[in-house]
Short mmCIF file of the C-alpha atoms (twelve columns), coordinates in Angstrom:
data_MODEL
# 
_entry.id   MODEL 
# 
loop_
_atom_site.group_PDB 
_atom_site.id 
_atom_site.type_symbol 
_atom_site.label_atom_id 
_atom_site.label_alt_id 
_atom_site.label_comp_id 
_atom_site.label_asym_id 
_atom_site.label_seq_id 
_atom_site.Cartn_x 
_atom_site.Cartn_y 
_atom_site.Cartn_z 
_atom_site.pdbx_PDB_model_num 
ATOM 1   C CA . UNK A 1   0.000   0.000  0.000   1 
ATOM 2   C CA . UNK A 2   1.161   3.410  -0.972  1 
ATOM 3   C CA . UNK A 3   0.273   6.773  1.134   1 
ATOM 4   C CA . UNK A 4   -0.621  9.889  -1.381  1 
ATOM 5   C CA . UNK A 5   0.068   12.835 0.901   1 
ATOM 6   C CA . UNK A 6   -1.356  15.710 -0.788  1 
ATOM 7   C CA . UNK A 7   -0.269  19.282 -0.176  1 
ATOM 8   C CA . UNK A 8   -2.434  20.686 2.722   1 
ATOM 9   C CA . UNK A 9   -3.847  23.473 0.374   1 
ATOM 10  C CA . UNK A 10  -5.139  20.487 -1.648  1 
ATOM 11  C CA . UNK A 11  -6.465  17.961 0.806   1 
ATOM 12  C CA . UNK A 12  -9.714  17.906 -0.176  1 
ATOM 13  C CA . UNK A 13  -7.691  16.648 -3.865  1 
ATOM 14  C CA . UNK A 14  -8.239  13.363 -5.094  1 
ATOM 15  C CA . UNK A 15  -7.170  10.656 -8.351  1 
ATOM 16  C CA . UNK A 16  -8.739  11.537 -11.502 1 
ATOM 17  C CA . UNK A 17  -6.864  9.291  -13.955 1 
ATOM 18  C CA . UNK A 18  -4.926  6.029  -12.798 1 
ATOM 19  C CA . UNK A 19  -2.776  3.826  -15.367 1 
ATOM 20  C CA . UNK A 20  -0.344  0.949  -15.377 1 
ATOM 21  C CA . UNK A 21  2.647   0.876  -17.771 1 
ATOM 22  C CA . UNK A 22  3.184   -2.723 -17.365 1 
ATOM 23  C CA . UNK A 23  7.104   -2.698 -19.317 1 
ATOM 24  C CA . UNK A 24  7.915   -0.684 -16.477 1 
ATOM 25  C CA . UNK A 25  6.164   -1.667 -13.568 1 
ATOM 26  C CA . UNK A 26  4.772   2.110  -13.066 1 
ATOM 27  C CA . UNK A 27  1.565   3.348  -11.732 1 
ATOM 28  C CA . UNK A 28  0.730   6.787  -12.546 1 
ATOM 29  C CA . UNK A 29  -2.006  8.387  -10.958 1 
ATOM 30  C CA . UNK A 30  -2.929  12.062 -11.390 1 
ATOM 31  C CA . UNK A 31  -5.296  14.353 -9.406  1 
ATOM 32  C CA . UNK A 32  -8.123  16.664 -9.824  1 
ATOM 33  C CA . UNK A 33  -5.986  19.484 -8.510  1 
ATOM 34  C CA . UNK A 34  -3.212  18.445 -11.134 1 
ATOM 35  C CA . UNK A 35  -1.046  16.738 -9.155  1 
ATOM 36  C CA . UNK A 36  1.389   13.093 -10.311 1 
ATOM 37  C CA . UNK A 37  2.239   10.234 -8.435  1 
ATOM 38  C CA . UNK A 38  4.184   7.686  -9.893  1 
ATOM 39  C CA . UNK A 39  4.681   5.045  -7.996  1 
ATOM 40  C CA . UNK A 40  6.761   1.614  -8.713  1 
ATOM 41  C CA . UNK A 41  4.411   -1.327 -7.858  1 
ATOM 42  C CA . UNK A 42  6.495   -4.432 -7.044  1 
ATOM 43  C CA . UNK A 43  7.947   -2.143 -3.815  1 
ATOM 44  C CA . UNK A 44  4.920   0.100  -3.914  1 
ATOM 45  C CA . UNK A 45  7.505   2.751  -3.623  1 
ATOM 46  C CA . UNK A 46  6.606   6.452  -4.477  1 
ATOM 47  C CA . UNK A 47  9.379   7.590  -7.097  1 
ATOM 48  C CA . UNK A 48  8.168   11.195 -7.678  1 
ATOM 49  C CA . UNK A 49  5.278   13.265 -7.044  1 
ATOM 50  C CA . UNK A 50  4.958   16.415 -8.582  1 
ATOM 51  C CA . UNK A 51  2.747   19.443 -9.713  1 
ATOM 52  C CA . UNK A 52  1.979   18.875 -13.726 1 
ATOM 53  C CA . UNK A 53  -0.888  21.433 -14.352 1 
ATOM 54  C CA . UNK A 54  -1.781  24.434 -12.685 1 
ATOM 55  C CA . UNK A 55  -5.790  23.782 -13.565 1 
ATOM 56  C CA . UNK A 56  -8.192  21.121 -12.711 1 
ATOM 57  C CA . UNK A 57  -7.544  18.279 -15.074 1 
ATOM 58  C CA . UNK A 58  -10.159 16.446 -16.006 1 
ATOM 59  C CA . UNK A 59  -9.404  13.305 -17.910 1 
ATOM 60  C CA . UNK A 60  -6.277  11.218 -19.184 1 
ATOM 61  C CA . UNK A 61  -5.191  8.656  -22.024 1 
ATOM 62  C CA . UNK A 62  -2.198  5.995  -21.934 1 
ATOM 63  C CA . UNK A 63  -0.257  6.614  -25.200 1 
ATOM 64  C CA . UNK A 64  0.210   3.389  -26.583 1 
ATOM 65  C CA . UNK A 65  3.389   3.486  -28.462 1 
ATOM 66  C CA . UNK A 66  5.591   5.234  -25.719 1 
ATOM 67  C CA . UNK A 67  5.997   5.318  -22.127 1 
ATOM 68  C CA . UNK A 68  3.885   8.138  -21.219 1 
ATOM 69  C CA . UNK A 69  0.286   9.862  -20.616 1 
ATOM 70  C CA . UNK A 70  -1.672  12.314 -21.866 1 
ATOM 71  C CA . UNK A 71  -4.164  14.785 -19.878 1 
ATOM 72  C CA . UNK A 72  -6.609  17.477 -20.774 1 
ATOM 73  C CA . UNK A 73  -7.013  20.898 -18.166 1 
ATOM 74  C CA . UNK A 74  -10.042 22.281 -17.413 1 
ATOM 75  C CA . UNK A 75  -8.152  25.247 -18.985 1 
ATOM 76  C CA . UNK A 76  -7.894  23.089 -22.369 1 
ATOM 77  C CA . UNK A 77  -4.387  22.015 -21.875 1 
ATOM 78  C CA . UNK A 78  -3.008  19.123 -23.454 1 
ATOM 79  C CA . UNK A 79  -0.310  18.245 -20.515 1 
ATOM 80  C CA . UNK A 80  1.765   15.354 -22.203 1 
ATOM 81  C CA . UNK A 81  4.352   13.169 -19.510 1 
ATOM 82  C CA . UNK A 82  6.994   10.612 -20.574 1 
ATOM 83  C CA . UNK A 83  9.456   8.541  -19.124 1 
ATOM 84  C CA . UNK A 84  12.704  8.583  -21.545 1 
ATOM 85  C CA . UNK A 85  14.539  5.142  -20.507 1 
ATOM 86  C CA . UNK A 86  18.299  6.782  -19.632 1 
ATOM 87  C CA . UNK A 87  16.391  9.845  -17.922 1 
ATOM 88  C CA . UNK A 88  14.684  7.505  -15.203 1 
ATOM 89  C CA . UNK A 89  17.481  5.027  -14.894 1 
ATOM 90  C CA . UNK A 90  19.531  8.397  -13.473 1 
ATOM 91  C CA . UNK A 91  16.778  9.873  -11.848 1 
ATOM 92  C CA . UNK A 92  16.816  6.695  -9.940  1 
ATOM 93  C CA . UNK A 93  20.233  5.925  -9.289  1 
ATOM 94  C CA . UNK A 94  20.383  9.679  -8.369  1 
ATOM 95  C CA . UNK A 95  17.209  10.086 -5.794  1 
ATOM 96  C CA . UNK A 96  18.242  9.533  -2.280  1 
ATOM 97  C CA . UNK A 97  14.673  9.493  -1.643  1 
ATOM 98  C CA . UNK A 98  14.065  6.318  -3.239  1 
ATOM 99  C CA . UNK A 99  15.634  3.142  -0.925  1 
ATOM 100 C CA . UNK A 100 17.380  0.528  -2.603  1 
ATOM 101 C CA . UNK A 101 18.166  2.894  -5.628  1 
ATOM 102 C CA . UNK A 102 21.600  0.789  -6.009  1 
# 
């Protein structure tokens, strides 16, 4: 089980679009209040959570031929995320927030 602490301006907050990319063994799950978790699900360790739009988003697509997402703001938006392989392998030998990052 993973814990989503949201920022206390945004408790009330809550998942809006949730998707597995199952060649990586990622779980992203984005808020209402624009908000990304991605979390690795063999650990259930939370590798990054960050602010991705500063408007309500409202819905979200996998995109099938990479390793990413797609969302759409309440503002209109198109907010597009993702993962380029040698970018995340640094990111997590690199993140001292992340145990066993080895």
């Amino acid at each position: 089980m993973v814990e989503l602490n949201y920022p206390e301006e945004n408790e009330s907050d809550f998942p809006i679009f949730l998707t597995f990319n199952n060649e990586m063994g990622l779980l992203f799950i984005v808020t209402k209040m624009g908000t990304m978790f991605l979390v690795e699900v063999s650990e259930g360790t939370l590798l990054l959570r960050s602010k991705i739009s500063q408007s309500h988003c409202i819905t979200g697509a996998n995109l099938v031929y990479s390793k990413g997402i797609i969302l759409i703001s309440k503002s209109g938006d198109l907010i597009y995320v993702e993962i380029a392989d040698q970018n995340f392998v640094n990111f997590i030998k690199n993140s001292t927030h992340i145990m066993n990052n080895t």
